[in-house]
N, C-alpha and C positions, 0 to 999 in steps of 0.2 A: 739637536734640531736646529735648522736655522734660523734666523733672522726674520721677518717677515714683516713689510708695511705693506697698509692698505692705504693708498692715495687716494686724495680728492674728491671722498664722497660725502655724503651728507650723515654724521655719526649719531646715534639716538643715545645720548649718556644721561645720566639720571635726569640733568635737568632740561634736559629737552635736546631738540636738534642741532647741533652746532656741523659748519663747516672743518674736516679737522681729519687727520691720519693719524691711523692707529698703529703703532710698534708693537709689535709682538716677537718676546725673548724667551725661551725655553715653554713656549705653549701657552705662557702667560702673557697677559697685557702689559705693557710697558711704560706707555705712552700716550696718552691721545692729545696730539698739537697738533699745529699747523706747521710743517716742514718737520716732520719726526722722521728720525734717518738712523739705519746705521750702513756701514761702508760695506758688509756683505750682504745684506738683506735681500731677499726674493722682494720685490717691488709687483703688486697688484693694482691696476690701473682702475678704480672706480667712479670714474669721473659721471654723474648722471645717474649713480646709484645711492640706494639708502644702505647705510652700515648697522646691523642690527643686532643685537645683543640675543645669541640663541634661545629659544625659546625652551623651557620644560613642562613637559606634557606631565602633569603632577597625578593621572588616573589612568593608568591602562591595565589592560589584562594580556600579557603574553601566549596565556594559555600553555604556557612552556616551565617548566617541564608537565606530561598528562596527556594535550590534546594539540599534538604538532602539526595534527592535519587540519586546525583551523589556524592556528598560528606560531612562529616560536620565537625567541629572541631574535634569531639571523633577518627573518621578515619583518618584524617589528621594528627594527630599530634602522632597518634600510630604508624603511616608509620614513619613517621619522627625520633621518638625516636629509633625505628628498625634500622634504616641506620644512628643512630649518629646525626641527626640532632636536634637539643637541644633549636632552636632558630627557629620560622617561622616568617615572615612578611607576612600581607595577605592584597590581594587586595580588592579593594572598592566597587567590583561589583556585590555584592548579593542583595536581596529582603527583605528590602529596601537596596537602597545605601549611604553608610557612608559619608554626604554631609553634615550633621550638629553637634552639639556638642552632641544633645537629640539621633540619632541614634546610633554613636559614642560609645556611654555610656552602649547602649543598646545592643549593637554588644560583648562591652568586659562584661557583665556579664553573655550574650551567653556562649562566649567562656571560659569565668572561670568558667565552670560549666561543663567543657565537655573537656580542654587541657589536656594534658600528660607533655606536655614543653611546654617551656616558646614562648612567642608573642607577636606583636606589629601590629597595624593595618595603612594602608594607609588609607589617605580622599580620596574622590572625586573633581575633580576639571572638571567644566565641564561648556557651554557659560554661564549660567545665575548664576554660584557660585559669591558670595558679601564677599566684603571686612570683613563682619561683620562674616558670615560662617566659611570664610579660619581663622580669629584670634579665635573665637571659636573651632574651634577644634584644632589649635596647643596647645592652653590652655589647651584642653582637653587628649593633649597627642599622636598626630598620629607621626608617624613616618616622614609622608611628604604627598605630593599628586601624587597625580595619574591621568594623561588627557589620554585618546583615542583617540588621531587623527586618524577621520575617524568613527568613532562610534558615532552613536544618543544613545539618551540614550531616553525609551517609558516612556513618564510623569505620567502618569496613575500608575504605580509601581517603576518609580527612576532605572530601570533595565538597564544595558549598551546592547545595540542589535549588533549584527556586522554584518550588511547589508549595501550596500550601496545607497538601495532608502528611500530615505527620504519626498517620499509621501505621506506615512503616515500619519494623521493629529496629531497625537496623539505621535509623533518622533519629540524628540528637537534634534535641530541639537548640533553636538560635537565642541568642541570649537575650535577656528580657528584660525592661527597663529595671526586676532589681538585679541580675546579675552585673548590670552597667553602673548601677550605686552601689553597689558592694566594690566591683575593680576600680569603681573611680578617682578615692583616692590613692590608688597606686598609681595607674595611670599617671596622674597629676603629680605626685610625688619625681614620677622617673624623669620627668619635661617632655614628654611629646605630644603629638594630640590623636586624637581618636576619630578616625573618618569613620563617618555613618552615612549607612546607606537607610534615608528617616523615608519611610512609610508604615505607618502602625499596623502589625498581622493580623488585630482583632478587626478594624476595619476593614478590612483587604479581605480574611474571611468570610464577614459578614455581607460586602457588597460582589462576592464571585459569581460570575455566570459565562456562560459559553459565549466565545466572541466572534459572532455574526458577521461583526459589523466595527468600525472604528469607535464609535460610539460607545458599542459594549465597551470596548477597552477604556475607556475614559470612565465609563460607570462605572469597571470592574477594579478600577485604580482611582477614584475619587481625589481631587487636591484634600480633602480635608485629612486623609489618610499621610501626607505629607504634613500637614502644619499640626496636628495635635501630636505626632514623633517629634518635629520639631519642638512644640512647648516643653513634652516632655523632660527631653533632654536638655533645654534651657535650665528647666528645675536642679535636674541632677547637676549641670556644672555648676549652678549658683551653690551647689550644698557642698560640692565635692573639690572648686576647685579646677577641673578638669577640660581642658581646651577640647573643645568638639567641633571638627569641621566637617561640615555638613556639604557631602558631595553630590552632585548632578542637582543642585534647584532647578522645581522643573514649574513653581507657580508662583502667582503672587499672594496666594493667602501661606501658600508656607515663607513666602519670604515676611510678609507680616508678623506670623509668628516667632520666627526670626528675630525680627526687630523689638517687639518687645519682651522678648526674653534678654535680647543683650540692654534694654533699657532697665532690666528688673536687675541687671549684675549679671549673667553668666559670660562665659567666654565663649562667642559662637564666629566661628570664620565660615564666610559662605564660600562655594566653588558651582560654577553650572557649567554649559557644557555648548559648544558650538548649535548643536541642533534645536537646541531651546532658546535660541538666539535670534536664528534665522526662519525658522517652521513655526507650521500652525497646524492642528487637524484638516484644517483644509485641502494641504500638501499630501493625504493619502491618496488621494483619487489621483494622483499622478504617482508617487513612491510605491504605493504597495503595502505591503510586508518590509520590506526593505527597512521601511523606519518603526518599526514595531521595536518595541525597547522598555526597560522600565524605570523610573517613570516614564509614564510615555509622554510624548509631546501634546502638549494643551491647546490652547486656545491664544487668537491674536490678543486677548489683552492679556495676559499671562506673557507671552513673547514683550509686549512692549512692557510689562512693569518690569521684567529682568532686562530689558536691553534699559532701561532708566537708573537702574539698582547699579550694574555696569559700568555705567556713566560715570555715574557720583564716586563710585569706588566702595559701595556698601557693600557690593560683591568683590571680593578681590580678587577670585583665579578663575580663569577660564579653562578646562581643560575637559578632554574628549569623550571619558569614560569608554575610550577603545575596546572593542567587546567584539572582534569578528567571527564569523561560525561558516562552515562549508556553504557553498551554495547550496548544497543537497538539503542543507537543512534550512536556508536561507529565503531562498525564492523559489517559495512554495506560494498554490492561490488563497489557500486556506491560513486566515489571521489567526486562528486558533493553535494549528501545527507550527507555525514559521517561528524559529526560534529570535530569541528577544537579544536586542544587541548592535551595535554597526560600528564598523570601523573606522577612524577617523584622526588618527593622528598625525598623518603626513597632512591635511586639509588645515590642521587648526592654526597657522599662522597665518595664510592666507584668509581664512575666513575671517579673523580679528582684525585684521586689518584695512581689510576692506568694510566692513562694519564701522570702523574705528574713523573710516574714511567718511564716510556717512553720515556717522552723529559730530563729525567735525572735531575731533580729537585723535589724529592715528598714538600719539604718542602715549594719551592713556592707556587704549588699544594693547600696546606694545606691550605696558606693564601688567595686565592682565596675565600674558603668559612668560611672565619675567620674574620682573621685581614681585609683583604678587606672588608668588609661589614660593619663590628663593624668600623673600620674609615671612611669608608664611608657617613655611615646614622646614627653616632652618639651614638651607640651600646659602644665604647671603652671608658675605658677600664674593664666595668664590663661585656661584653662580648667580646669573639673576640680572646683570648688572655688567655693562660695556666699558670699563674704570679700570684704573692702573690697582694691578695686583689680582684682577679675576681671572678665570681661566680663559682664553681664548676663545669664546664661544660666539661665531663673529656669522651671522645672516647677511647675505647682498642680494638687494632686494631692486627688483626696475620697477620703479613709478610710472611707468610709461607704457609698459606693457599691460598684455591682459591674460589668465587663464582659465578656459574651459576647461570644471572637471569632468574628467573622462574616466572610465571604470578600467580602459586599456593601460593607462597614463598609472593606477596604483599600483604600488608595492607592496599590500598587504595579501596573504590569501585570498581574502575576501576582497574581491574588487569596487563590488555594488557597494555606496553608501549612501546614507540620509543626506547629504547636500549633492549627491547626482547632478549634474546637470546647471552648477550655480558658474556663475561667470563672476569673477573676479579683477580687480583692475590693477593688478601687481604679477611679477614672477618672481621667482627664487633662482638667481642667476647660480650661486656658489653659496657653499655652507662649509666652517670651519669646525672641527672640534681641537680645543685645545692648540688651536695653529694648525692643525691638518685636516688639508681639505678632503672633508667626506663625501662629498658631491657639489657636482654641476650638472643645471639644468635639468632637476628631475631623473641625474643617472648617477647612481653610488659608484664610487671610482677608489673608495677605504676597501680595507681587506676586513671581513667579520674577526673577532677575537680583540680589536682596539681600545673596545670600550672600557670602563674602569667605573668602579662602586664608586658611589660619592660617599661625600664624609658630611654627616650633618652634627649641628651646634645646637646644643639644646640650649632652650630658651624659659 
């Protein structure tokens, strides 16, 4: 591979913005000075641009392999490269589900025949997962696990259902806070963490009703159904040990919960998600169905205690919980039928950014979907981070510019998503993976198949 400087733009390296060109030698970083050269190098002119450290989308669902006609790797990670993101993490919940080290295996030569960027896959962690599963596949290389509280998963295809009758016969029930203290210290034992999807099933079935209305949805999904999963499992880490991050925070009483759990000793990393960011329930009477999700998006002081949480860094990862579904089943009238979910991973560095812009900090902004993540889940510091010796993972971004999203303008199957329509004060001129550029200007210009499984550090 050759050589490669990026001249004259403004680089974001851990400790903030510096004027400075970036070397790049065999896909890796090299370099970052002022007048960094070598005598062959491709020379890229950035003069007026931000240099940004790629970003990883640390929650998506490929849907790949199962359900190709809502999404697979080749669309996913097209999206992804479009919007700077250079890193996906993808969830366990496709056909089959990544529950042993043989699917595992099977899932990344899937996706390394079909990624654009780079990736890492979560396990499944679910009641009847064994001791012997969970060390197999850390062996095997996942990222960490993944529980649905609240979700069966149908035995017949290992598929996660998000229903909550479990009449079923053919519905194994989802693991339950004691299957989660019985695995936890293995878990804990192996070093990785445990992402949970926290809303409690008894609350959830106790507050169910047909959804009319927006409304319903927020009754039928209550925050407190969020922040008592959250205590819960504060409990279980403080007994067990066991790092739990706790993905899509979507309130402020679960982020309270949150907080004092990690004030009583547990280990709790928070993760939320663009649309909890940006939305209110307000935002239906214009979205639709579109933003119908779960949790669903709350209320403007719910948005503002997690755009504060944010802020501080009490939250550290910002990522999309990518979740597209056909339009057939998408943008329907009925809130009830529309299935739950939106796509969003080409969006999310643009949206953090211009938030970031906002509350007068873009470079915290930045480490939300960076350094937050790469520290987090083990990613740093060959991702995460714009430094000599990381991978090449290089965003050029214009300050100057603006983008209207457009549902024309996505890569994903699903075009419709919950930030429709938002205007942004940045673009994504060029995106690097590893020193090769994956796209410019919103058009993938890499060949599918480039991608490569990451290697994570356990911690």
């Amino acid at each position: 591979m050759a050589e490669l400087v990026i001249r004259g733009g403004l680089v974001y390296v851990p400790g903030g913005p510096v004027a400075a060109d970036v070397l790049v030698r065999d896909g890796v970083v090299a370099e970052v000075a002022g007048g960094a050269s070598a005598p062959d190098a491709e020379v890229v002119d950035a003069t007026g641009l931000w240099v940004l450290p790629g970003a990883i989308d640390a929650h998506v669902h490929s849907r790949d392999p199962g359900f190709p006609e809502k999404e697979d790797f080749g669309s996913l990670t097209a999206a992804a490269a479009a919007g700077g993101v250079t890193t996906v993490l993808d969830m366990p919940n496709t056909l089959p589900a990544v529950e042993n080290a043989a699917v595992f295996a099977e899932k990344i030569e899937l996706a390394s025949s079909r990624a654009v960027v780079d990736f890492g896959l979560w396990g499944l962690l679910g009641a009847r997962s064994s001791t012997e599963d969970l060390e197999g596949l850390v062996a095997a290389g996942v990222v960490g696990f993944k529980a649905f509280l609240g979700y069966p998963v149908r035995r017949s295809n290992r598929q996660v259902v998000y229903t909550l009758d479990l009449g079923d016969p053919d519905l194994e029930a989802p693991p339950d806070y004691g299957s989660l203290a019985r695995l936890g210290p293995d878990v804990a034992r192996l070093r990785v963490p445990l992402a949970v999807h926290a809303e409690d099933p008894g609350v959830l079935r106790e507050f169910a009703r047909p959804l009319a209305s927006y409304a319903d949805l927020l009754a039928a999904r209550p925050a407190i159904a969020e922040a008592i999963a959250i205590a819960a499992l504060g409990v279980i880490s403080q007994r067990t040990g066991l790092h739990v991050h706790v993905v899509h925070l979507s309130s402020g009483l679960g982020l309270s919960s949150a907080r004092e759990a990690n004030r009583a000793g547990a280990r709790l990393t928070l993760e939320t998600a663009p649309q909890y960011l940006w939305l209110s329930d307000e935002d239906h009477g214009r979205l639709g169905a579109v933003m119908k999700m779960y949790p669903p998006i709350r209320t403007a002081a719910d948005r503002a205690a997690l755009q504060e949480a944010a802020r501080t860094g009490e939250i550290q990862v910002v990522a999309t919980d990518h979740a597209p579904h056909t339009d057939a089943e998408k943008l329907v009238p009925s809130l009830e039928a529309a299935a739950a979910g939106s796509p969003g991973v080409q969006t999310l560095y643009l949206s953090c950014l211009e938030l970031g812009r906002r509350q007068g900090d873009v470079a915290g902004a930045v480490r939300w979907v960076t350094e937050g993540p790469a520290l987090t889940l083990g990613l740093y510091p060959r991702k995460g981070a714009l430094q000599a010796g990381a991978d090449a993972d290089l965003v050029l971004v214009d300050p100057g510019a603006r983008t209207l999203l457009r549902p024309e303008a996505m890569l994903s199957r699903q075009r419709h998503g919950a930030l429709d329509g938002q205007l942004f004060g940045f673009a994504v001129r060029a995106v690097y993976s590893r020193g090769e550029l994956v796209a410019r200007d919103g058009r993938v210009v890499a060949e599918a198949g480039r991608g490569r499984p990451v290697t994570v550090k356990r911690t």
